[in-house]
N, C-alpha and C positions, 0 to 999 in steps of 0.2 A: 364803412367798408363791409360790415355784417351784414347790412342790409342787402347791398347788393347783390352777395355769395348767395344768401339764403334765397331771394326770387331766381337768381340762376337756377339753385338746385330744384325750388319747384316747379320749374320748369322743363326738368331732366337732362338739366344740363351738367354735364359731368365735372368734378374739381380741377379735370388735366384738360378740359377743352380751350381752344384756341382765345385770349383776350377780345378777339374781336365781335365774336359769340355772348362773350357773359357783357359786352355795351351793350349788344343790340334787343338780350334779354330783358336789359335794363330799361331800355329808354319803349321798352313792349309796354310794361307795365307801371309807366308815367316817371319811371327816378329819372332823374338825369344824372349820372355819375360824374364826377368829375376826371377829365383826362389824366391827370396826374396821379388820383388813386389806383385806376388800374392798370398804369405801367409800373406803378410800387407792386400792385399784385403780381403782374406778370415778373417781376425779377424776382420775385423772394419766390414764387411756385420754380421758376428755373433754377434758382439756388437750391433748393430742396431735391432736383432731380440729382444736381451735380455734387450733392453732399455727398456722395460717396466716392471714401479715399482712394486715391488710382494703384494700380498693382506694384508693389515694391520694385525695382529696377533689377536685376540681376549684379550679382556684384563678379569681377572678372577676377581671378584668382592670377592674382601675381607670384611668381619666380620667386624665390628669396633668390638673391645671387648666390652663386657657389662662393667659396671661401679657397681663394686660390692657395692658401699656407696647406689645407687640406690635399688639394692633388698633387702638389707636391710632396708633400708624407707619402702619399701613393704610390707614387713614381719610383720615391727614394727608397721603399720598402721591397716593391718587384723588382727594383734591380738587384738589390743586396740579395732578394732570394736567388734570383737566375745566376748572379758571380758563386754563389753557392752551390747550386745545380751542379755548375761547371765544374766547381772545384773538387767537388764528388765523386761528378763521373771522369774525370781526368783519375782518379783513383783503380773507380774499379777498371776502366779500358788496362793499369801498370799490372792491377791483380790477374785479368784476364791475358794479358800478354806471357804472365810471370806462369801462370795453370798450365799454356800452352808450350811453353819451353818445357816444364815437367813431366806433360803427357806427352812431347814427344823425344823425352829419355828414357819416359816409360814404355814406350812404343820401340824403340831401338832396340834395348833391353831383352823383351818378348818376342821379337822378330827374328832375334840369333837365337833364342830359344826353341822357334818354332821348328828354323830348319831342318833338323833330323826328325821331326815327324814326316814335314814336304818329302825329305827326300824318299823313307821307307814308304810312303803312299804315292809315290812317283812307280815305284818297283811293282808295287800290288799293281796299282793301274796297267802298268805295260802288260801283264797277265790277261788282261780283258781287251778281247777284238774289236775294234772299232769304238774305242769309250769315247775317245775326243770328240770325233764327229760325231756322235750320237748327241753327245753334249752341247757341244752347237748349233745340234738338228733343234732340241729341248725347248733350246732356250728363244724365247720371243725373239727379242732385239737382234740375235747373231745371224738366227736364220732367215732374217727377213735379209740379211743381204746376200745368201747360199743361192747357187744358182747349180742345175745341174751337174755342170764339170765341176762347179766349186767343191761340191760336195762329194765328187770323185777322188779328188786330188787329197780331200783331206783324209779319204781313208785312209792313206799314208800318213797322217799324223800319229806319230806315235809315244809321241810326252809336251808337254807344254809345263814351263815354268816362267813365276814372276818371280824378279829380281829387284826387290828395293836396294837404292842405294841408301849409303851409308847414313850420308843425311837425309830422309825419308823424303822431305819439303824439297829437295834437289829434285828426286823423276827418279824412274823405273825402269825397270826393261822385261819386254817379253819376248820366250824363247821358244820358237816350233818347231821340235824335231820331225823330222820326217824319216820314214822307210826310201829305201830305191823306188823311184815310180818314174812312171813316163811323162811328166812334166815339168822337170826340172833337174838339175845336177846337185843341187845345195841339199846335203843334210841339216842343216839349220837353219832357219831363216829369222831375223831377231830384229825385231821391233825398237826401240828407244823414244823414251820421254824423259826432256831435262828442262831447266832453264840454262837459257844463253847466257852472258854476258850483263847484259841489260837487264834481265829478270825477267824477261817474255817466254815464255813454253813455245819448243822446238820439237823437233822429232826427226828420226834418221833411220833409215831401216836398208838388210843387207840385199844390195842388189840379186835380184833372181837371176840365177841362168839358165832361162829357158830352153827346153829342146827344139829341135827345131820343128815349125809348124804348130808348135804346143804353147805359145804366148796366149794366155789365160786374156790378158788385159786387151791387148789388140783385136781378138775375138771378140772381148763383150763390145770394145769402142766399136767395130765393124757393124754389128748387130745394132747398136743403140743410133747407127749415122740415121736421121731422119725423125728420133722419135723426140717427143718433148722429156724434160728431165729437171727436177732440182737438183740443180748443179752443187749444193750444200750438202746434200748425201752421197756417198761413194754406191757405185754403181756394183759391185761384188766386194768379195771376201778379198780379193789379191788387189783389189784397185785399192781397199782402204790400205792396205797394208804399203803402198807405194806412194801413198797420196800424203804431204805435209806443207800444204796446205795453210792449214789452220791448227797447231798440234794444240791449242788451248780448247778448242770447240772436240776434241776427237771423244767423244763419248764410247766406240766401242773400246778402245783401252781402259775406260776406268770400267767398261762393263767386268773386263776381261779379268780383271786385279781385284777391282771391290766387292763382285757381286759371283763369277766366276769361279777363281782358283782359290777364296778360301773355304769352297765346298761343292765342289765338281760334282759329287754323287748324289745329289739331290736332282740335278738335273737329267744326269745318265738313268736315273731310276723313275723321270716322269714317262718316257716311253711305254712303261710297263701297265700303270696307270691309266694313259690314252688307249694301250690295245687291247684294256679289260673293258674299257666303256664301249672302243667300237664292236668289240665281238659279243659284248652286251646289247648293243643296238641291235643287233644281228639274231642272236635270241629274241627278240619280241620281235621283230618283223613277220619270222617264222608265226609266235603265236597267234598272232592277227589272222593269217589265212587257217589256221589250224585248232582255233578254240575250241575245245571240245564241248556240251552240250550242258546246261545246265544242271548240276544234281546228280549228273553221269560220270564226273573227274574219274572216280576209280575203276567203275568197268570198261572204261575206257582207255585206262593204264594197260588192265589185266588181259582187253584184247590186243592192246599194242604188244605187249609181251609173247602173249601167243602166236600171232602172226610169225613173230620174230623167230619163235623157236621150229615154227614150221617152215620157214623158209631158210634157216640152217637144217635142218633135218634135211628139206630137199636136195640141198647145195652135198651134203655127203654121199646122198643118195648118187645123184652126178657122178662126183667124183671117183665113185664106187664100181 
C-alpha cells in the first residue's frame, strides 16, 4: 500500500485526490494495485475527513412544573391581606364619619358665634352706596350673569344675608333686601336651599311682584327668542334666582354663601384696584406720544413749569 501512495505523490498527486487518480497513477508506472487495497484506502482517507466530532445539539430548557400547594399559599396570603385592607378601612371611613359629626358641632357652635359680627357689618355696609352691586360687579362668576337692567335693579340692593339653618347639612337661605325701585313691589326677595324628603336638594324662592312692563325675565326671554343658548346656564341674575331646576347643580348660591358673604369687602374693594390700573394704562399712553428727549428729562420739566406759570399769569392778566 506504501508503494503505491509514495509513486502517487511522485507524481504530484495529492493525499486528498480522487481513488481513481492514484489507480491510474499506478498502473502509469507498471504496479498494478490491487482493487481491494484502494477501496481500503479510500474509506479510511474518508474516515479521517469525518473524524471530526459533530456540533453538540442544543439542549431545550425545560419548565420545572410549578408546584401548585405554592399558588395556593399565594392566593391564600392576598386574600387574607385584602380581608384586611377592608377591615381597616371599614375603620377609618367610622373615624371619618365620627370627625365629620364633630366638625359640624363645631361648625354650629361658631356660626351662632358669628352672628353679631354679620349683623354689625350688615349696619357698616348699609352706610356705603351701592356696596352690593359693586360686589357682584367684582366678582367673576356673578357678573358674568349681570346684564344691564340687572345691574340697575340691584342698585336697590341694599343688604344681603346668608342664613344657615340649624343643621348646617339641611340648606340655607339667602336674603335680598331691596330699596323702593321701579321693578318690583317685594322688599325682600329670598332664595332657599334644602333637602326634601328623599335627601335630593331643592330650592324655592319668593315670587316677584313685578311692576308692570318691568318683568326682568320676560324681557331677557323676548331678547334671547332666536339665539342659540346652553340651556344649563341661567340666562340673568333674576332668571337664576326663579329657576329650580336643578337646585343640586346651582353653583351661584354656594358662590354666594361660600365664597361671597363670608367677606364681601375684598370684592367691593377690587374696583378700586381695576381703576388704578386703567387710569395707569392712561398715564403711559399719554408717555408714548410725549417722551421727552433723551438726557433732557429735567429742562424739560423746568420748561413745562414755566409755560405753565405763564399761561396762569396770562389767564389773570384776562381776567383783570
Amino acid at each position: 500500500m506504501c508503494v503505491y501512495l509514495n509513486a502517487a505523490l511522485s507524481c504530484g498527486v495529492r493525499r486528498n485526490s480522487a481513488p481513481n487518480l492514484i489507480v491510474n497513477t499506478a498502473h502509469a508506472h507498471g504496479v498494478h494495485p490491487p482493487l481491494r487495497d484502494s477501496t481500503v484506502y479510500t474509506v479510511h482517507e474518508t474516515n479521517r475527513k469525518m473524524s471530526a466530532p459533530p456540533p453538540a445539539a442544543k439542549k431545550v430548557k425545560e419548565d420545572k412544573p410549578k408546584n401548585d400547594d405554592s399558588l395556593d399559599e399565594t392566593d391564600k396570603d392576598t386574600q387574607e391581606a385584602i380581608e384586611q385592607i377592608d377591615e381597616l378601612q371599614n375603620q377609618i371611613d367610622a373615624l371619618n364619619e365620627q370627625a365629620s359629626e364633630e366638625i359640624l358641632k363645631v361648625e354650629q357652635k361658631y356660626n351662632k358665634s358669628r352672628q353679631p359680627y354679620f349683623e354689625k357689618r350688615s349696619e357698616l355696609i348699609s352706610k356705603i352706596p351701592n356696596f352690593w352691586v359693586t360686589t357682584f360687579i367684582n366678582h367673576p362668576q356673578v357678573s358674568a350673569l349681570l346684564n344691564e337692567e340687572d345691574e340697575e335693579a340691584l342698585h336697590h340692593l341694599t343688604r344681603v344675608d346668608v342664613q344657615e339653618f340649624e343643621d348646617i347639612k339641611s340648606g340655607y337661605k339667602i336674603n335680598f333686601h331691596f330699596s323702593a325701585n321701579q321693578f318690583f313691589d317685594n322688599n325682600v326677595l329670598t332664595k332657599e336651599f334644602h333637602l326634601n324628603d328623599t335627601g335630593d336638594p331643592t330650592s324655592k324662592a319668593t315670587t316677584i311682584k313685578w311692576k308692570a312692563n318691568k318683568n326682568l325675565i320676560k324681557k331677557q326671554n323676548a331678547q334671547g327668542k332666536g339665539r342659540k343658548r346652553n340651556h344649563d346656564e341661567p340666562e340673568s341674575f333674576f332668571t337664576w334666582f326663579t329657576d329650580h331646576t336643578d337646585a343640586g347643580a346651582d353653583e351661584l348660591g354656594e358662590v354666594i354663601k361660600d365664597d361671597i358673604w363670608p367677606n364681601p369687602l375684598q370684592y367691593y374693594l377690587a374696583s378700586d384696584g381695576e381703576d388704578g390700573g386703567e387710569s395707569g394704562g392712561e398715564l403711559e399712553e399719554i408717555d408714548e406720544f410725549d417722551e421727552p428727549e433723551e438726557g433732557d428729562d429735567g429742562e424739560l420739566d423746568e420748561e413745562d413749569e414755566d409755560g405753565a406759570e405763564d399761561e396762569d399769569g396770562d389767564d389773570e392778566d384776562v381776567d383783570e
